[in-house]
C-alpha positions in Angstrom: 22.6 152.8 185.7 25.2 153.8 187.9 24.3 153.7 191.5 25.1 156.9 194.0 27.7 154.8 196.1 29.6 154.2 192.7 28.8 158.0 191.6 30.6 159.1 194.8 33.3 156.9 194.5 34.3 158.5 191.5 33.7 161.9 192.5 36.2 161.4 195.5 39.0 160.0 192.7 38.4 162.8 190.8 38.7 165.1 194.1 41.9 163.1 195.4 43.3 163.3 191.9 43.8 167.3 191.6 46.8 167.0 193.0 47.9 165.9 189.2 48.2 161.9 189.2 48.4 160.8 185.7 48.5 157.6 184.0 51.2 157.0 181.5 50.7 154.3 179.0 53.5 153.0 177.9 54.5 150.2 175.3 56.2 146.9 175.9 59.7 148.4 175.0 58.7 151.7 177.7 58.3 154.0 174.6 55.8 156.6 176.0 52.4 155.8 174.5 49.9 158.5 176.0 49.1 160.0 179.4 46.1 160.2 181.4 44.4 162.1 184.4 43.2 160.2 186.6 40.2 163.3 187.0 39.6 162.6 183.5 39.7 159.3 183.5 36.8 159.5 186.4 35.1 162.4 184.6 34.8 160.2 181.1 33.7 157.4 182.8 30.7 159.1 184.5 29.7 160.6 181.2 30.1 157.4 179.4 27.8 155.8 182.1 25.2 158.6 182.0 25.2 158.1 178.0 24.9 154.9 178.5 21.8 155.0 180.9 20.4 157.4 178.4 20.6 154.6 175.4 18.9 152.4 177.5 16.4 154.7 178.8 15.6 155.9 175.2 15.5 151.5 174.2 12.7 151.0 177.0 10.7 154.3 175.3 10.7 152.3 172.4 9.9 149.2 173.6 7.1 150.3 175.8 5.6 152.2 172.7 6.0 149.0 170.5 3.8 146.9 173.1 1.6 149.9 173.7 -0.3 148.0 170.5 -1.0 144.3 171.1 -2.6 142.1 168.7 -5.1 141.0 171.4 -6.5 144.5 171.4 -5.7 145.8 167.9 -6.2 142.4 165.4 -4.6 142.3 161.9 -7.3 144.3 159.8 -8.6 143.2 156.4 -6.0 144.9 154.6 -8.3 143.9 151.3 -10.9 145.5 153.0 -9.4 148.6 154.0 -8.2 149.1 150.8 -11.4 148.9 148.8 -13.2 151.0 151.6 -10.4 153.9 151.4 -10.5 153.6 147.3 -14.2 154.8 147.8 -13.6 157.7 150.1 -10.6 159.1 147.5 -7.9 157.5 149.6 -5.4 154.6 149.5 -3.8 152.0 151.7 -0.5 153.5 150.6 -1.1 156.9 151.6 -2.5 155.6 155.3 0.4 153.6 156.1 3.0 156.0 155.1 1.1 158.5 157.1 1.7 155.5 160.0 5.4 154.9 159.2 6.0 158.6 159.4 4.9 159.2 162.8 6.0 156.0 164.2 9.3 156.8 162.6 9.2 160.9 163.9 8.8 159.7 167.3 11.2 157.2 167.7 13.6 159.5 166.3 12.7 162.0 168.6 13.3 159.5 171.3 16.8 158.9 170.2 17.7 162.7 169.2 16.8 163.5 173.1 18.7 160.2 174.2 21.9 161.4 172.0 21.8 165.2 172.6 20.4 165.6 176.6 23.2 166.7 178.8 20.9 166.0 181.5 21.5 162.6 183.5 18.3 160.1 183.5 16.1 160.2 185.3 16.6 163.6 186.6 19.5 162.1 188.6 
């Protein structure tokens, strides 16, 4: 996550850089390669940075969900068992755990759509 001393660093090299400083790659032979801003440069690495902190922010969603449902509390059922009670209601084991797998799968999803489409820093930063 970047920190606010790091945040304000690069807002003051974007501030200093109006003036129209720009980086000019060049190859070994000088033959002009591409140029840079040095306010873009400062701009693309905050929004890299905040994408980043999003990613991780939408990993530890994830990973807090997945250990929301330990094995100590929630043991293996009988999946034998289950099967031959749902048959008597009308139901099956497949139809139950694709029901699971959907909603696991819809929120986790959800998860990373927000991650990949918020504009929003983390965290309300």
């Amino acid at each position: 996550m970047i920190d606010d001393q790091t945040r304000n660093r690069l807002d003051d090299f974007a501030r200093k850089s109006k003036a129209g400083f720009t980086l000019t790659l060049q190859d070994e032979g000088g033959a002009y390669l591409s140029s840079i801003s040095a306010r873009g440069v400062a701009r693309d690495v905050a929004t890299l940075v905040d994408g980043h902190d999003r990613m991780l922010d939408a990993i530890e969603k994830v990973l807090s969900w997945a250990a929301a449902y330990p094995i100590s509390v929630f043991p293996e059922p009988d999946l034998k068992k289950a099967h031959e009670l749902l048959k008597a209601g009308g139901m099956t084991l497949d139809a139950v755990s694709a029901r699971a797998m959907r909603h696991v799968l819809k929120g986790v999803l959800g998860i990373m759509r927000e991650a990949l489409t918020s504009d929003a820093p983390p965290n309300g930063q």
